[in-house]
C-alpha positions as CSV (number, residue, x, y, z in Angstrom):
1,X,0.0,0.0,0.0
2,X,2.9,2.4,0.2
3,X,3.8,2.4,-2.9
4,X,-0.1,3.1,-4.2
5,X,-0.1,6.2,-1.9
6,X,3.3,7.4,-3.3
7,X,2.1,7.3,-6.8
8,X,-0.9,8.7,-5.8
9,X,-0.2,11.5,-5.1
10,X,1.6,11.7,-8.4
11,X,-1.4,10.5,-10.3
12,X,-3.6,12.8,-9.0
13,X,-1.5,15.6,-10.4
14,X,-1.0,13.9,-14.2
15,X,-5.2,14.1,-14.0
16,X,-5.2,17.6,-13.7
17,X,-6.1,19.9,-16.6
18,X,-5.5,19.3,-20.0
19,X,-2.4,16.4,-19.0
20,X,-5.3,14.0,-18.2
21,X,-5.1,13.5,-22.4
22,X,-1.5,13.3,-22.5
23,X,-0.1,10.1,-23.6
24,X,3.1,10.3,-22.4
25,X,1.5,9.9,-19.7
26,X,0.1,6.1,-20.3
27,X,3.3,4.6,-18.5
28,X,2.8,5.7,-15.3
29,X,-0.8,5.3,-15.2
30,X,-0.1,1.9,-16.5
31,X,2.6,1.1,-13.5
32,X,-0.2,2.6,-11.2
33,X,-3.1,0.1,-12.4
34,X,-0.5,-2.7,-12.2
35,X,0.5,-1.1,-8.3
36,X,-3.7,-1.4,-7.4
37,X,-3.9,-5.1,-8.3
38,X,-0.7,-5.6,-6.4
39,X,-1.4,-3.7,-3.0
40,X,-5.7,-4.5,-3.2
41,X,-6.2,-0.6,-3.8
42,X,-8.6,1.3,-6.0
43,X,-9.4,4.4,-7.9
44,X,-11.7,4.2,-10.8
45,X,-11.0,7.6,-11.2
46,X,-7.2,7.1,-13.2
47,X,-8.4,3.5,-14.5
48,X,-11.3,5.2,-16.0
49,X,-8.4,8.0,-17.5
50,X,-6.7,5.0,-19.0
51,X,-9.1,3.4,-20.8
52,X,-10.3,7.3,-22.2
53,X,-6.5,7.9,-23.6
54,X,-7.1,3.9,-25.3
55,X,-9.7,5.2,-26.7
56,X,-7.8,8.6,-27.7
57,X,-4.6,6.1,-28.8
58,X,-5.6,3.2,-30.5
59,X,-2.4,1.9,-31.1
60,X,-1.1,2.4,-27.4
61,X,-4.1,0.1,-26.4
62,X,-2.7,-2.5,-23.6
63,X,-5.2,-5.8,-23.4
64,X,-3.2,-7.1,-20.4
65,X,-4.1,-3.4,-18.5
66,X,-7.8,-3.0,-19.6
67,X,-8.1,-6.7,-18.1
68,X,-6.6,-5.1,-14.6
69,X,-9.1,-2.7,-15.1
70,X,-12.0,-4.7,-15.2
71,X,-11.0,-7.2,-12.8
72,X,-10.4,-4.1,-10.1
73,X,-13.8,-2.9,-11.1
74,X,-15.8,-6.0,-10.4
75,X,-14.3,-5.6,-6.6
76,X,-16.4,-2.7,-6.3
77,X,-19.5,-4.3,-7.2
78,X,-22.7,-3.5,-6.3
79,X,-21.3,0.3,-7.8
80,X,-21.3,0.6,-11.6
81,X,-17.7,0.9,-12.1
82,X,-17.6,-2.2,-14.1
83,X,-20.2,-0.9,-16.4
84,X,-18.5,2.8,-16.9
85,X,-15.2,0.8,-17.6
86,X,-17.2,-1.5,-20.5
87,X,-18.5,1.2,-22.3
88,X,-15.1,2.9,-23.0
89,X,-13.8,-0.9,-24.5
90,X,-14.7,-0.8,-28.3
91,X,-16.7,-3.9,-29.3
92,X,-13.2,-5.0,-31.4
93,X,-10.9,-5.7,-27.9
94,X,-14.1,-6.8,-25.6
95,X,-13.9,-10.0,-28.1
96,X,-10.6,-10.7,-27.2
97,X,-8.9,-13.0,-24.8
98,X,-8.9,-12.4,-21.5
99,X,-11.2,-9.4,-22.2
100,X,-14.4,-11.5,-23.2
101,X,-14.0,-14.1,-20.6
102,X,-13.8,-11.2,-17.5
103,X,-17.1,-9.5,-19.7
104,X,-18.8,-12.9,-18.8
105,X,-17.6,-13.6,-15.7
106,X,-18.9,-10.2,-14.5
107,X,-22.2,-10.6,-16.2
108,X,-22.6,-13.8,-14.0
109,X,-22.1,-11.6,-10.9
110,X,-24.5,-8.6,-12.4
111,X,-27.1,-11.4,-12.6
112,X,-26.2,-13.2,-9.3
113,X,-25.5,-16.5,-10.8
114,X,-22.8,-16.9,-8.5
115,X,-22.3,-20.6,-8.3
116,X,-21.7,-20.3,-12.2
117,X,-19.3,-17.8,-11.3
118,X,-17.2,-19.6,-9.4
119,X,-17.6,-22.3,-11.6
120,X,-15.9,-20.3,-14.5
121,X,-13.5,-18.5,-12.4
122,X,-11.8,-22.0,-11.4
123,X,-11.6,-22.6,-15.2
124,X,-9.7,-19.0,-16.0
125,X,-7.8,-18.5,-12.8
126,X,-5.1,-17.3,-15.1
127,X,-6.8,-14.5,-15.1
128,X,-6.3,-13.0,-11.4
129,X,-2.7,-13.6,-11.5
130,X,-1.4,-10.2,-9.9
131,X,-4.6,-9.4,-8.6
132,X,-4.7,-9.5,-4.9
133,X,-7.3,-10.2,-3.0
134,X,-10.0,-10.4,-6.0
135,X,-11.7,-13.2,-4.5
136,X,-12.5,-12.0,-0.9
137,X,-13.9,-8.8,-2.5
138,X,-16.4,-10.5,-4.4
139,X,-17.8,-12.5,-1.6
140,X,-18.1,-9.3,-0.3
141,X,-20.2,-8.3,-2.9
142,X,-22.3,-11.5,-2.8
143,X,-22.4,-11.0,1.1
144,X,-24.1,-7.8,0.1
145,X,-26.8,-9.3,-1.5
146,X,-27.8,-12.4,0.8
147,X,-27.9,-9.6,3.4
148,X,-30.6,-7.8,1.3
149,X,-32.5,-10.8,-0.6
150,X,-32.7,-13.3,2.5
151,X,-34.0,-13.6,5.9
152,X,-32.7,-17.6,6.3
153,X,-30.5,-19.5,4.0
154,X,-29.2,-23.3,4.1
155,X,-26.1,-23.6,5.3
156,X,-25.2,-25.2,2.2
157,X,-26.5,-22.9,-0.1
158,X,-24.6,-20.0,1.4
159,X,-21.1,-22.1,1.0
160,X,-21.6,-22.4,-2.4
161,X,-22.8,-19.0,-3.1
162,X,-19.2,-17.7,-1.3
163,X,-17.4,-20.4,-4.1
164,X,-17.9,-23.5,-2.2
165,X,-16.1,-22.6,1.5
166,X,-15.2,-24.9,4.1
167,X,-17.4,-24.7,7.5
168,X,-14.5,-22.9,8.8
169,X,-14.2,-20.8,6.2
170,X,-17.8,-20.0,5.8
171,X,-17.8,-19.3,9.9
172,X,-15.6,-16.1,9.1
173,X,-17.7,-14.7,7.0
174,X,-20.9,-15.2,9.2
175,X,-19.4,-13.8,11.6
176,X,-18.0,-10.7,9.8
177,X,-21.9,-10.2,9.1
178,X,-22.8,-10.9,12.1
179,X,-25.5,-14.1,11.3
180,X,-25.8,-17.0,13.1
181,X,-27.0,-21.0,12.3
182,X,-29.1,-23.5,13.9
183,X,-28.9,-27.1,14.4
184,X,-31.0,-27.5,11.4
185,X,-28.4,-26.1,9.1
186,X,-30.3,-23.0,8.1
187,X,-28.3,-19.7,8.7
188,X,-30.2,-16.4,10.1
189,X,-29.7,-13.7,8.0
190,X,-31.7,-11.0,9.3
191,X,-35.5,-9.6,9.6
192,X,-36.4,-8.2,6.3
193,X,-39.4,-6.7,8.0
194,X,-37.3,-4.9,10.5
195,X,-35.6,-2.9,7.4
196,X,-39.0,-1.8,6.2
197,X,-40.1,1.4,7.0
198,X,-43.5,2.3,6.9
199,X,-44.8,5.4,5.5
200,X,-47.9,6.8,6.7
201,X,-49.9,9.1,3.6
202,X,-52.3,11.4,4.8
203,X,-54.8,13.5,2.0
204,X,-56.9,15.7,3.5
205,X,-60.4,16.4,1.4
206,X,-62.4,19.7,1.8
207,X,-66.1,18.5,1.3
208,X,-67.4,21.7,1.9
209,X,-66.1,23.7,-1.4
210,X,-65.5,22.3,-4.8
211,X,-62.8,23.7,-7.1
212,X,-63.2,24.0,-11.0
213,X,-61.1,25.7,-13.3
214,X,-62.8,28.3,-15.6
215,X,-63.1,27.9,-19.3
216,X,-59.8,29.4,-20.1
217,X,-58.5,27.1,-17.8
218,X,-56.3,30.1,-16.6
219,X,-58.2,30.6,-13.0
220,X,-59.3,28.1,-10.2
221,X,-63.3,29.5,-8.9
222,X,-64.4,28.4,-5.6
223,X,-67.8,27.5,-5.2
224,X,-69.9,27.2,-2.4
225,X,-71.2,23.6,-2.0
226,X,-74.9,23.2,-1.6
227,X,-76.9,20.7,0.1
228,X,-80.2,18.9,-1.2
229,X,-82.9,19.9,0.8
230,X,-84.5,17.1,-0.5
């Protein structure tokens, strides 16, 4: 991490002003993707100043950084960076290799097929070779949404969801959330109902006046309301 807050610093300089464009500029931005994946740190901010001077610079486009890029996005899922990052890849390079097979792999997670995830992670694990810590930040993700979608889960269920863990392994995580299991194997999430606030709508209605617009339809009349004698 020291070396991501030296460069930083630095970065945050080159994105100043009209340098943000400057190509000669690519190297060290490139250095400080490749010093994100390395120390697990993030900012979207000159990844997403890459991928615009790619896009600027065909020829200087670098498959092997675009793929840090996307891989570093999908940690900060459930936020859109992933998305932002995709639409700045021309359709050409998202068909390439490893490009198309990180586009899938974080469609799966978009769509919460997370078993299918895992599944096709364990097949391209080439692909998070520098990446630190890519894995726990995704079950973070996924920890996100069993915290939103469930109240109970099986035991089971949950393992394989987090890429099949061990009952140790899953025991960290529930207790980083804070749930808890019974003998029956089903794990306590939390009360969806206590995260539901209630909103109380109150319309008042004036029976004794009626409002209608004139035939201009400029000016609101009040009328008196009359009652039936009859």
């Amino acid at each position: 991490m020291a070396m991501f807050e030296q460069m930083r610093a630095n970065v945050g300089k080159l994105l100043k002003g009209i340098d943000r464009y400057n190509p000669e500029n690519l190297a060290t931005l490139e250095r400080y993707v490749e010093t994100q994946a390395k120390e697990n740190a993030y900012d979207l901010e000159a990844n997403l100043a890459v991928l615009k001077l790619y896009q600027f610079n065909p020829a200087f486009f670098q498959t092997t950084v675009t793929a840090q890029i996307l891989l570093k996005a999908l940690t900060n899922l459930p936020h859109t960076d992933f998305t932002l990052c995709k639409c700045m890849i021309d359709q050409a390079h998202q068909e390439e290799r490893p490009i198309r097979q990180i586009l899938y792999l974080g469609d799966l997670l978009e769509t919460c097929h997370f078993q299918a995830f895992w599944q096709a992670l364990d097949e391209n694990m080439d692909l998070l070779e520098g990446i630190t810590g890519f894995e726990d930040s995704v079950r973070k993700f996924i920890c996100h949404v069993v915290g939103i979608t469930y109240q109970h889960i099986d035991r089971w269920l949950l393992a394989e969801m987090l890429g099949d863990l061990t009952d140790s392994q899953l025991k960290v995580w529930m207790s980083k959330y804070g749930w808890s299991a019974d003998e029956a194997g089903q794990i306590f999430i939390c009360s969806q109902e206590e995260s539901i606030k209630p909103k109380n709508i109150v319309e008042k209605i004036d029976f004794e006046s009626e409002w209608y617009p004139e035939a201009s339809g400029c000016v609101a009349q009040q009328v008196p309301f009359r009652r039936d004698p009859g």
